[in-house]
ZANU-270568 format. One record per residue (C-alpha): chain; residue number from 1; residue in one letter; x, y, z. Coordinates in Angstrom, 3 decimals. Example, Ala and Ser with C-alpha at 12.3 -4.5 7.8 and 13.67 -1.06 7.14 Angstrom:
unit A	pos 1	code A	east 12.300	north -4.500	up 7.800
unit A	pos 2	code S	east 13.670	north -1.060	up 7.140
END
This chain:
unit A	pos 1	code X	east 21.585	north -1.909	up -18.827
unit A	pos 2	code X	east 20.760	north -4.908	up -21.117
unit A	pos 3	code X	east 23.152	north -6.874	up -18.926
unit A	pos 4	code X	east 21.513	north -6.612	up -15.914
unit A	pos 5	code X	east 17.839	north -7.181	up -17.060
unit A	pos 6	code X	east 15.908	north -10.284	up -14.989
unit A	pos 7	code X	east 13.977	north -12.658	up -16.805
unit A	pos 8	code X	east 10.778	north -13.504	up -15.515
unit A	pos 9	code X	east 12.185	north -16.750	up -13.802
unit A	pos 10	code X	east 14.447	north -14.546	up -12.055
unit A	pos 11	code X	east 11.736	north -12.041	up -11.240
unit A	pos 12	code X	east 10.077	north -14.839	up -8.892
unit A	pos 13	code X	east 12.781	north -14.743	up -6.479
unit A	pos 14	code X	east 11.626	north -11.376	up -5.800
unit A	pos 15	code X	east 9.106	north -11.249	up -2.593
unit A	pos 16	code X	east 5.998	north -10.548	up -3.676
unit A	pos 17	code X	east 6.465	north -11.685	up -7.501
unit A	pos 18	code X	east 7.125	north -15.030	up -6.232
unit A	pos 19	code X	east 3.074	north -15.137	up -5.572
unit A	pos 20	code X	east 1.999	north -14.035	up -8.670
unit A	pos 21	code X	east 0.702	north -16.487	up -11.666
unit A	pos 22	code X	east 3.327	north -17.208	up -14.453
unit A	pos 23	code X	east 0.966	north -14.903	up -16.732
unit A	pos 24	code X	east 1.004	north -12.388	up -14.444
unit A	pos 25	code X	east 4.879	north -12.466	up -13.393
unit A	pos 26	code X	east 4.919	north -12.054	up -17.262
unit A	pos 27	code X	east 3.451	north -9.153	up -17.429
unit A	pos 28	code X	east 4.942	north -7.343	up -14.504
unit A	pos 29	code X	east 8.192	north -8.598	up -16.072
unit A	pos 30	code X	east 7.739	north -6.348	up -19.474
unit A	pos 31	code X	east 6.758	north -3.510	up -17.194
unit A	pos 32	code X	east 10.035	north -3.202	up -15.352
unit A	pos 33	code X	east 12.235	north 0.323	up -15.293
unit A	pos 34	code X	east 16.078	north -0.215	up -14.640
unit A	pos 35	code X	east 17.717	north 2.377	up -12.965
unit A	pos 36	code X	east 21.849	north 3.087	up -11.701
unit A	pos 37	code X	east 23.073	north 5.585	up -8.962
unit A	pos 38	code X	east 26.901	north 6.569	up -8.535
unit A	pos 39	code X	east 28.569	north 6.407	up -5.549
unit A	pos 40	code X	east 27.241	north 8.525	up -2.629
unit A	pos 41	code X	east 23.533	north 9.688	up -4.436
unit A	pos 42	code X	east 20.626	north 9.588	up -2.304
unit A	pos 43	code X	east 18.377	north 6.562	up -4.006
unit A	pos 44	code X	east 14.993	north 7.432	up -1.654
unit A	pos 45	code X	east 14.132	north 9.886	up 1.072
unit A	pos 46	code X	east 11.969	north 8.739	up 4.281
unit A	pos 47	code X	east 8.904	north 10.274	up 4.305
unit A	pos 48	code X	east 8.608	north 10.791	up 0.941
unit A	pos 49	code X	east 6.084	north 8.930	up -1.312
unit A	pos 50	code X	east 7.429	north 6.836	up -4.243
unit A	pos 51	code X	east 5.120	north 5.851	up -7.107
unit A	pos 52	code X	east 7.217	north 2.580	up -7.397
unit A	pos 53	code X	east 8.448	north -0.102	up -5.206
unit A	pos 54	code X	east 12.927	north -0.422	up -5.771
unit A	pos 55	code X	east 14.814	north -3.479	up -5.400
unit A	pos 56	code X	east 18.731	north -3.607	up -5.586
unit A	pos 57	code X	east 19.979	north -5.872	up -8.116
unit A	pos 58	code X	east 24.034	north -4.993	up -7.437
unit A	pos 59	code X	east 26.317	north -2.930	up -5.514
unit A	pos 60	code X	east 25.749	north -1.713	up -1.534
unit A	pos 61	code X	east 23.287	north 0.779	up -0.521
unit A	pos 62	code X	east 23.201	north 2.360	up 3.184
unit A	pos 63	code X	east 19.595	north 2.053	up 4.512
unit A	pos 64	code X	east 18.228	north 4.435	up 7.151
unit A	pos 65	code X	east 15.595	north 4.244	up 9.348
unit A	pos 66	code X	east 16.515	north 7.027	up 11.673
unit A	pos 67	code X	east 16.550	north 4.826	up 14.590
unit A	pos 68	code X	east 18.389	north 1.828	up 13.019
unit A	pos 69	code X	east 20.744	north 2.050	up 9.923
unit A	pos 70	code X	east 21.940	north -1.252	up 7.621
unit A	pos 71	code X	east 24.177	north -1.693	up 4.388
unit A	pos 72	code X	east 22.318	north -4.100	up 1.596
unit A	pos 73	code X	east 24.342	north -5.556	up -0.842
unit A	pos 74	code X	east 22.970	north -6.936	up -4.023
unit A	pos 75	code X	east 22.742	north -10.386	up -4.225
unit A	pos 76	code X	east 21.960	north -11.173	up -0.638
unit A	pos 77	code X	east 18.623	north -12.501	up 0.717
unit A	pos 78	code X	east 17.917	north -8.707	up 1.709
unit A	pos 79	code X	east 17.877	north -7.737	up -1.580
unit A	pos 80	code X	east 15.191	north -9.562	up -2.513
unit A	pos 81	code X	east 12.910	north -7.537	up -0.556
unit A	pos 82	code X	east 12.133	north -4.000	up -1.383
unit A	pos 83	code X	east 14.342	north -1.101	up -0.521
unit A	pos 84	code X	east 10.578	north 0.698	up 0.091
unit A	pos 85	code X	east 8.270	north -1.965	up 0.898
unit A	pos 86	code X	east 5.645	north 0.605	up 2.249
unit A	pos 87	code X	east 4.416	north 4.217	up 1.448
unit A	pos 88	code X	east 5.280	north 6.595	up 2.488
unit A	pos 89	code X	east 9.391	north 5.575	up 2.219
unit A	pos 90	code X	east 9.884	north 4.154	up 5.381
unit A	pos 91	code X	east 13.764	north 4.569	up 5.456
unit A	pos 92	code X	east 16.164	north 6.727	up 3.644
unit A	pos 93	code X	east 18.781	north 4.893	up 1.188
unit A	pos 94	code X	east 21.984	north 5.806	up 0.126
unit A	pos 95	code X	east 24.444	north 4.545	up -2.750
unit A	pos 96	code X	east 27.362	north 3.251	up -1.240
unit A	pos 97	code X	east 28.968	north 2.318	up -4.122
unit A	pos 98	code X	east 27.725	north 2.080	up -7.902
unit A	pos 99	code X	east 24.285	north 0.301	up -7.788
unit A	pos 100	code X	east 21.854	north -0.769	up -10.199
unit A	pos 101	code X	east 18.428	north -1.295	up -9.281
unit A	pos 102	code X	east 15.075	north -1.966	up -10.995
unit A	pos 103	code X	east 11.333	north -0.356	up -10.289
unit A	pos 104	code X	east 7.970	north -1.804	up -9.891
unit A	pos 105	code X	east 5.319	north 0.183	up -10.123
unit A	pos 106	code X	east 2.979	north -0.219	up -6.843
unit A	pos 107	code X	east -0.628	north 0.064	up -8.228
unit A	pos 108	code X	east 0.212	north -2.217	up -10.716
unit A	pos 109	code X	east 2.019	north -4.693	up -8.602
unit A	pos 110	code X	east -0.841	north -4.215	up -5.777
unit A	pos 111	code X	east -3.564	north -5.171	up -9.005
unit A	pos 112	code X	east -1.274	north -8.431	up -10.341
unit A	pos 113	code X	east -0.855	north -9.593	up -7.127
unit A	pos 114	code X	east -5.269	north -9.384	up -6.503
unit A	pos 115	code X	east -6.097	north -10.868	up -9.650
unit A	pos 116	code X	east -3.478	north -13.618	up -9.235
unit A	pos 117	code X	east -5.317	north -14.733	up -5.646
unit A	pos 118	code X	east -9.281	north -14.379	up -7.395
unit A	pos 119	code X	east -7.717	north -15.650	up -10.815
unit A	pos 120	code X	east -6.688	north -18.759	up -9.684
unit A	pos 121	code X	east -9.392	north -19.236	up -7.860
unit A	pos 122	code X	east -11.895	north -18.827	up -10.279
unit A	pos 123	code X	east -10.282	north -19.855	up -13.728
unit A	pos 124	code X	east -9.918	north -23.532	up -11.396
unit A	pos 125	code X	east -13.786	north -23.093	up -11.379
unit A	pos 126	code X	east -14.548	north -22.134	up -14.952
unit A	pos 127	code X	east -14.226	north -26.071	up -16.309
unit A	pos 128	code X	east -15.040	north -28.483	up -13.972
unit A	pos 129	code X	east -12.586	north -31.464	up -14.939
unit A	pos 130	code X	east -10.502	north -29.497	up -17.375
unit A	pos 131	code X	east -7.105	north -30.617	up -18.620
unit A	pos 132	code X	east -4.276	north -28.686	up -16.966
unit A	pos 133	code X	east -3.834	north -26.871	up -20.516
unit A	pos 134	code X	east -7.031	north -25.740	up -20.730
unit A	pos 135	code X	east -6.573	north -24.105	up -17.467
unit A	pos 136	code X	east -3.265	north -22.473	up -19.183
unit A	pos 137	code X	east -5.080	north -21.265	up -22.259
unit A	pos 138	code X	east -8.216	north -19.361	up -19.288
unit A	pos 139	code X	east -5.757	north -17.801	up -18.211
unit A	pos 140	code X	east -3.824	north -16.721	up -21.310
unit A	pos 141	code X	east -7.364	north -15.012	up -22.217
unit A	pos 142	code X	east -7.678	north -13.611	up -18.813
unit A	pos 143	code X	east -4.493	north -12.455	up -17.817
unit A	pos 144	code X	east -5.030	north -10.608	up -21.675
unit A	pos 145	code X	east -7.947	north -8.721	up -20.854
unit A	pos 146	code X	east -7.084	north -7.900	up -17.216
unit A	pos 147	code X	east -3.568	north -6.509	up -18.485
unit A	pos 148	code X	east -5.664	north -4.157	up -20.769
unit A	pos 149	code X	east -6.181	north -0.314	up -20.181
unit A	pos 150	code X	east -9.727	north -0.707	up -19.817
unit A	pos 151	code X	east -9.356	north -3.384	up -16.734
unit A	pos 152	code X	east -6.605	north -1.867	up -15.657
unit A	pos 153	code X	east -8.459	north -0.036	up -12.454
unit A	pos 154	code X	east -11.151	north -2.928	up -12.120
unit A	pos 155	code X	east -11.020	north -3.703	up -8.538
unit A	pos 156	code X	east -9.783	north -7.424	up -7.727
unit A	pos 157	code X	east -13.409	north -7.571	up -5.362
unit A	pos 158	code X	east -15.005	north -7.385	up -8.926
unit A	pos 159	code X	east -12.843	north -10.270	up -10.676
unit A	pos 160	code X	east -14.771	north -12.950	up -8.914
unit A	pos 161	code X	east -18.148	north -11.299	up -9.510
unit A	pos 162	code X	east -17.242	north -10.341	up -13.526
unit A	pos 163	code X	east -16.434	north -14.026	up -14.237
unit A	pos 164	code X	east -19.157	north -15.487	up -12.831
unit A	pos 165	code X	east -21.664	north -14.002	up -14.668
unit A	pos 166	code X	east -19.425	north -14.389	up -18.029
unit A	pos 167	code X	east -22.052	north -16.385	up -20.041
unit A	pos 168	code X	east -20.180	north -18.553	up -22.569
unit A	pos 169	code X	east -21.088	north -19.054	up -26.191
unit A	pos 170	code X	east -19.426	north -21.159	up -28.870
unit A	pos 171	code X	east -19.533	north -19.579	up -32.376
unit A	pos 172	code X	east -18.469	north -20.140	up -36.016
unit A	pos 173	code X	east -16.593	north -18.657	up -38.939
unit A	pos 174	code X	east -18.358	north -16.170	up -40.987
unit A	pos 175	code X	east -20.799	north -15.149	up -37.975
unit A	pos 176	code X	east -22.220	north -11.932	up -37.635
unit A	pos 177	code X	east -21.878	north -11.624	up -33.360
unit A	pos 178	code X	east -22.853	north -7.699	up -33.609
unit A	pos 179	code X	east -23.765	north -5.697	up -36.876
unit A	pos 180	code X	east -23.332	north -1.958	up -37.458
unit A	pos 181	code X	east -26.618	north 0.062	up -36.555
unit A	pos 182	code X	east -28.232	north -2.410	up -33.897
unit A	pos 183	code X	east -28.479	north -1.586	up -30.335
unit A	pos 184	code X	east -25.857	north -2.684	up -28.191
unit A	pos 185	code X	east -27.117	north -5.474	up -25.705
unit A	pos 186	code X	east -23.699	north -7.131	up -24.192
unit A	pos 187	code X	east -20.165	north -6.750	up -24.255
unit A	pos 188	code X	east -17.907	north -9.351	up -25.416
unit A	pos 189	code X	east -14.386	north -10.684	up -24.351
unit A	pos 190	code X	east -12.690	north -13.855	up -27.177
unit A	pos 191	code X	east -12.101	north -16.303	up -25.814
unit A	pos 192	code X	east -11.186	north -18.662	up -28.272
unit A	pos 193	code X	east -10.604	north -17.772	up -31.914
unit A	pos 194	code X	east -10.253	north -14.510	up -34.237
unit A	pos 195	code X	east -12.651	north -11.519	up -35.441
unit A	pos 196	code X	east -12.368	north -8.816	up -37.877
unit A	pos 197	code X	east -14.230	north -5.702	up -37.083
unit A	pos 198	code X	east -16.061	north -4.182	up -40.815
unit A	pos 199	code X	east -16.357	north -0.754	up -40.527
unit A	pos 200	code X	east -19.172	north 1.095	up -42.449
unit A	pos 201	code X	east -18.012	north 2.369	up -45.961
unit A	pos 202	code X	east -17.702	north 5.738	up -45.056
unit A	pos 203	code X	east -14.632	north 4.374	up -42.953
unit A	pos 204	code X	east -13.042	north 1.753	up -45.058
unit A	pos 205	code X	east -10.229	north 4.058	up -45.789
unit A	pos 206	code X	east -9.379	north 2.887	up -42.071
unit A	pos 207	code X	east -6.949	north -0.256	up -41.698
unit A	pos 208	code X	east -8.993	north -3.452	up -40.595
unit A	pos 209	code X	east -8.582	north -4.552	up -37.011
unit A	pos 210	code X	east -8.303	north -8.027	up -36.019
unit A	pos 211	code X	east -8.989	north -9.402	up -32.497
unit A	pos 212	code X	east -7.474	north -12.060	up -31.122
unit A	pos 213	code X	east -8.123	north -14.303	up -27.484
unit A	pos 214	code X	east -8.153	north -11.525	up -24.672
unit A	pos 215	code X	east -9.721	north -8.794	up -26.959
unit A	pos 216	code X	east -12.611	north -7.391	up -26.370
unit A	pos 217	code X	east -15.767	north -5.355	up -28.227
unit A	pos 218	code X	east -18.966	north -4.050	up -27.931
unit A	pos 219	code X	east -18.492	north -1.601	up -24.492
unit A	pos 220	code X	east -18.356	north 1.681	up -26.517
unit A	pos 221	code X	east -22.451	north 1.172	up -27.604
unit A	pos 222	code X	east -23.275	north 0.201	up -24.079
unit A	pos 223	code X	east -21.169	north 3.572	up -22.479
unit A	pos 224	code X	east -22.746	north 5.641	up -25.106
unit A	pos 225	code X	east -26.426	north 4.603	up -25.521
unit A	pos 226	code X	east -25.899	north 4.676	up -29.156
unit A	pos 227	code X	east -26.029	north 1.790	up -31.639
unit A	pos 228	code X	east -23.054	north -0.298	up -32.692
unit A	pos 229	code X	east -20.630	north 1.681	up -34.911
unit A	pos 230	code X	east -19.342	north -1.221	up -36.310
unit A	pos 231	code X	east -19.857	north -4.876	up -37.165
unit A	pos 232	code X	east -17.947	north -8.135	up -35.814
unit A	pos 233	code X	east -16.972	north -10.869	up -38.284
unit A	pos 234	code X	east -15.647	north -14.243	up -36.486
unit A	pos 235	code X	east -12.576	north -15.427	up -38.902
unit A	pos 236	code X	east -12.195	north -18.698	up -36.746
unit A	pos 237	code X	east -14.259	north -21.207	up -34.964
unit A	pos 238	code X	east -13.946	north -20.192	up -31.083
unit A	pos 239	code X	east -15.929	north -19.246	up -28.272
unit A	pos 240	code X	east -16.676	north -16.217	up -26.761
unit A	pos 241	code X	east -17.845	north -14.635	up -23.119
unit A	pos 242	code X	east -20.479	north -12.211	up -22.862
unit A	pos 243	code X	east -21.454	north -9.976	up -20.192
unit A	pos 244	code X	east -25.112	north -8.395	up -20.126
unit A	pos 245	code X	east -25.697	north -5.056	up -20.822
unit A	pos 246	code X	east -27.232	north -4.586	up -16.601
unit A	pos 247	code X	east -24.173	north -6.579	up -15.501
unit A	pos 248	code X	east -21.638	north -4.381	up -17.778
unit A	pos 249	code X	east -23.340	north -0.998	up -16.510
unit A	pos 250	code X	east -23.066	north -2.617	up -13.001
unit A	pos 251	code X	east -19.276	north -4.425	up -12.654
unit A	pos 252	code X	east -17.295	north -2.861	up -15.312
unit A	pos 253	code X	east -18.793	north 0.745	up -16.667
unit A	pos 254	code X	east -17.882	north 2.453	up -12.879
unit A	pos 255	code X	east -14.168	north 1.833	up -13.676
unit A	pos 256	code X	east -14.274	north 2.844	up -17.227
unit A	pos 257	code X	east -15.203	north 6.338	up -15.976
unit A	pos 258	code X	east -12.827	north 6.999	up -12.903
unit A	pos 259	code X	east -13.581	north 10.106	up -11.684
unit A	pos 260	code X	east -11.668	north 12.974	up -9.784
unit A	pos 261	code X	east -12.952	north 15.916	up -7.751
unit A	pos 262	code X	east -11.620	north 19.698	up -8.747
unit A	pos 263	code X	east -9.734	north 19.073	up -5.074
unit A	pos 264	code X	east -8.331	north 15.869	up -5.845
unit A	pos 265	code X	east -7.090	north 17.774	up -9.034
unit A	pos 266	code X	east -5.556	north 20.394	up -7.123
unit A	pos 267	code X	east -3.793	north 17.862	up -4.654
unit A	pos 268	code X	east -2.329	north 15.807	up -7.609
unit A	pos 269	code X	east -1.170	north 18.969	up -9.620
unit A	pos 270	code X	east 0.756	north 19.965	up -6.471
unit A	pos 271	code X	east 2.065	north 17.070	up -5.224
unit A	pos 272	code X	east 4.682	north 16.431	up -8.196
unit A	pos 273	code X	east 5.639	north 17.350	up -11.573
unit A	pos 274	code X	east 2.762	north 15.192	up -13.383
unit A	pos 275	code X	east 1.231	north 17.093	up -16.164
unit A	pos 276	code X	east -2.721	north 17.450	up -15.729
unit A	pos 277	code X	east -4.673	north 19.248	up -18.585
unit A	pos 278	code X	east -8.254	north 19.780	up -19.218
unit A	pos 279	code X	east -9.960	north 18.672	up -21.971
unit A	pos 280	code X	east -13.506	north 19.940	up -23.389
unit A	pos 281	code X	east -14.630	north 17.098	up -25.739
unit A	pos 282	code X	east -17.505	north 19.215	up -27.211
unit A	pos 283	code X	east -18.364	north 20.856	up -30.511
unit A	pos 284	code X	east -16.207	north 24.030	up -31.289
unit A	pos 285	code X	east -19.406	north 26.518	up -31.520
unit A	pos 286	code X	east -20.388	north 24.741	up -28.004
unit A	pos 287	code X	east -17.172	north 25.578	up -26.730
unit A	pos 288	code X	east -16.726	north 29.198	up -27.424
unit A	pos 289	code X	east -20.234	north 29.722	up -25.744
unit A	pos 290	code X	east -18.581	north 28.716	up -22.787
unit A	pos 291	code X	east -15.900	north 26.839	up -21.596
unit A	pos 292	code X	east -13.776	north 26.389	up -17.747
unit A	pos 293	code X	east -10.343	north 27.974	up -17.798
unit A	pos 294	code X	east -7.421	north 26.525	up -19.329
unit A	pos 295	code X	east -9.368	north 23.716	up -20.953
unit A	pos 296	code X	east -8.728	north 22.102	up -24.290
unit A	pos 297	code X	east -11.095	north 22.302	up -27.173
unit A	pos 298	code X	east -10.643	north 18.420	up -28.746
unit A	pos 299	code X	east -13.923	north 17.309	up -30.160
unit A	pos 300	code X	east -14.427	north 13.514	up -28.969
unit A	pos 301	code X	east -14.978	north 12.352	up -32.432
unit A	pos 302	code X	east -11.580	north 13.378	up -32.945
unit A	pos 303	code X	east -10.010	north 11.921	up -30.087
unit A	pos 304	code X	east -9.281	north 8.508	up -32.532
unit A	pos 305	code X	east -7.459	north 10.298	up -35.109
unit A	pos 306	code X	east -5.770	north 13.270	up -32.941
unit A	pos 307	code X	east -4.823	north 10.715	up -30.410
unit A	pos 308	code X	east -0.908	north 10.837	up -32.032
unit A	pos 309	code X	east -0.468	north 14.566	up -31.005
unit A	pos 310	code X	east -0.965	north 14.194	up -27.353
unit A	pos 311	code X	east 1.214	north 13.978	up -24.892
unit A	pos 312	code X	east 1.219	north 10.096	up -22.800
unit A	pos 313	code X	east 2.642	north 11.302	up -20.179
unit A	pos 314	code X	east -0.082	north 13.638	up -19.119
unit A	pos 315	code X	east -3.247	north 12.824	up -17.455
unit A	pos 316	code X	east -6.275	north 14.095	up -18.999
unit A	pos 317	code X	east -8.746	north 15.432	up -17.009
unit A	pos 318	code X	east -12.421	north 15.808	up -19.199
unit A	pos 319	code X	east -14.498	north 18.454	up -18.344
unit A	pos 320	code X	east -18.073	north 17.143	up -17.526
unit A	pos 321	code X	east -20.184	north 19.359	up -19.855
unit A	pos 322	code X	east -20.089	north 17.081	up -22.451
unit A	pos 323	code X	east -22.491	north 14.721	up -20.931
unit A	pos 324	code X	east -21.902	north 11.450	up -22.129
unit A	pos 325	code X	east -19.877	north 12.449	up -24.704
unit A	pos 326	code X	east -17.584	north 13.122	up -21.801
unit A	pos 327	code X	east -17.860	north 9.752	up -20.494
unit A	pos 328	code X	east -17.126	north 8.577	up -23.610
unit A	pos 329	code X	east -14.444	north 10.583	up -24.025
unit A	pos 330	code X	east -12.820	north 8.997	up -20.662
unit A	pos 331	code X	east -13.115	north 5.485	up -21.664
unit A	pos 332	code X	east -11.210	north 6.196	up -25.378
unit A	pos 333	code X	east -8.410	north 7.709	up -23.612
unit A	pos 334	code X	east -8.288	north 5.132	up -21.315
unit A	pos 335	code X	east -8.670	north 2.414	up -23.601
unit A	pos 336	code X	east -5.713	north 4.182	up -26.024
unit A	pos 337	code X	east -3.698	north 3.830	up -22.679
unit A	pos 338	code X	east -3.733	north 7.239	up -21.425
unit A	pos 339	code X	east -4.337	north 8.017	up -18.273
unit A	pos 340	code X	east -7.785	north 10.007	up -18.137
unit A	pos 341	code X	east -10.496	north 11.061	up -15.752
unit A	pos 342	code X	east -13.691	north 12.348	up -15.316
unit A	pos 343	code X	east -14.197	north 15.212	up -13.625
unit A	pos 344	code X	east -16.893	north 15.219	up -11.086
unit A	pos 345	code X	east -20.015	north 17.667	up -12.060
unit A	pos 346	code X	east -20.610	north 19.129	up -8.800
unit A	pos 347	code X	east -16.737	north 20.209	up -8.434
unit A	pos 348	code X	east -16.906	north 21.966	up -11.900
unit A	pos 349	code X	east -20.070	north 23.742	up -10.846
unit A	pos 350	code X	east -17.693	north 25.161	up -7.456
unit A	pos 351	code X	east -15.089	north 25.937	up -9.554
END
């Protein structure tokens, strides 16, 4: 399939990619799934709902609407639309011959193409009479951080808000910008430059994490309530945004705890093969009191070091008992790029 993979240049001839920032288009570019169908295999169903958007790269498909029916071939201007443009599949398709196709997934394509529009816009803003590559290097840090698992479900309404409240701060090699044990007051994004986190002794065993531009620290003290479990050492001159602790809890903490209802739960474990499993991030001894049915007993001060043994293509679903530690719990997995929710506390209760 190596012969038939796009490079992002080619990607942009693609309707929508063509809108999206090169940083972006990037991105979307390393997230592509290539796909081939012999001769005469149904390639979509109408009616049915796809979790990606298909475009036909070569061969002839048969596409059909029920009230109209058309033959793409790849290569053509048709092609360079998608074979499912809307949900659910508004048109049945059918390999005429051998085809090759690649998939994009929606939500992310729908999220690239939102932060593109309020990116541009605003990174434009950030410096006034900026040199072009200063522009370049915003949105290197930008397109970073919004390409994370933690952004990844930040609404592109909140991208214009987020950044302008950013406060920006230069700082220098060998500074402290958090220390282990102090109460965390704002989250960070670098902007500029390179940090080493220190852990405390007890965890030096632990290999030492460097942050580059686009990284970003401080949110687990300000989800938590506790004080920070580790310190931040700057390696580099650079600069660095910060967010306040009210503005955090307000833009960014209600998408790093997405929730879903014992219903919504249902719905999902019906609709498809997906794999959902609950997950108990309590103590043992609190567990055996009392648990929900067919949860998972993983402590969430083990989800760090256990994280190996599960499963990414499951979506865990964290029982609400925990408290906090459950919210906690949801942001990790997120942030270790599973897919992870919350489960609301008044759906538990019904269950």
């Amino acid at each position: 399939m190596s012969s038939t993979a796009l490079t992002p240049e080619q990607l942009s001839s693609f309707s929508p990619m063509d809108f999206l920032t090169p940083a972006y288009r990037e991105q979307l570019h390393a997230s592509l799934k290539y796909l081939s169908h012999p001769a005469g295999t149904q390639v979509l169903l109408k009616g049915e709902r796809s979790l990606a958007q298909y475009y036909l790269l070569s061969g002839k498909v048969a596409v059909d609407a029920g009230h109209a029916r058309q033959t793409f071939e790849g290569g053509s201007g048709q092609a360079h639309m998608p074979l499912n443009g809307s949900q659910p599949n508004p048109a049945t398709v059918k390999a005429l011959t051998d085809v090759q196709l690649f998939a994009v997934e929606h939500q992310l394509l729908e999220r690239l193409l939102g932060w593109s529009q309020d990116a541009a816009y605003q990174v434009n803003s950030l410096g006034g009479g900026m040199l072009e590559e200063q522009h370049d290097n915003d949105e290197d840090w930008l397109a970073r951080l919004l390409g994370s698992p933690l952004f990844g479900r930040l609404a592109p309404s909140h991208l214009h808000a987020l950044l302008a409240r950013f406060e920006y701060l230069p700082v220098e090699a060998g500074q402290a910008v958090v220390q282990y044990g102090e109460p965390g007051e704002h989250f960070y994004v670098i902007k500029r430059g390179r940090a080493r986190i220190s852990l405390p002794q007890a965890y030096r065993e632990q290999p030492t994490q460097i942050l580059e531009s686009g990284d970003f620290f401080g949110e687990e003290a300000l989800v938590s309530g506790a004080v920070r479990s580790a310190s931040v050492i700057m390696l580099e001159d650079g600069e660095l945004a910060r967010l306040q602790r009210e503005l955090f809890v307000e833009l960014v903490r209600p998408t790093l705890i997405p929730r879903m209802s014992q219903q919504e739960l249902e719905q999902r474990m019906q609709a498809g093969p997906h794999k959902h499993l609950l997950l108990d991030v309590r103590l043992a001894l609190e567990y055996r009191v009392a648990h929900l049915p067919e949860s998972l007993n993983l402590p969430v001060a083990n989800l760090r070091t256990h994280a190996d043994s599960l499963d990414r293509a499951t979506c865990y679903v964290v029982t609400p008992e925990g408290g906090i530690r459950s919210e906690l719990a949801v942001h990790l997995l997120n942030q270790l790029g599973f897919d992870a929710y919350l489960l609301d506390e008044g759906s538990a209760e019904a269950a």
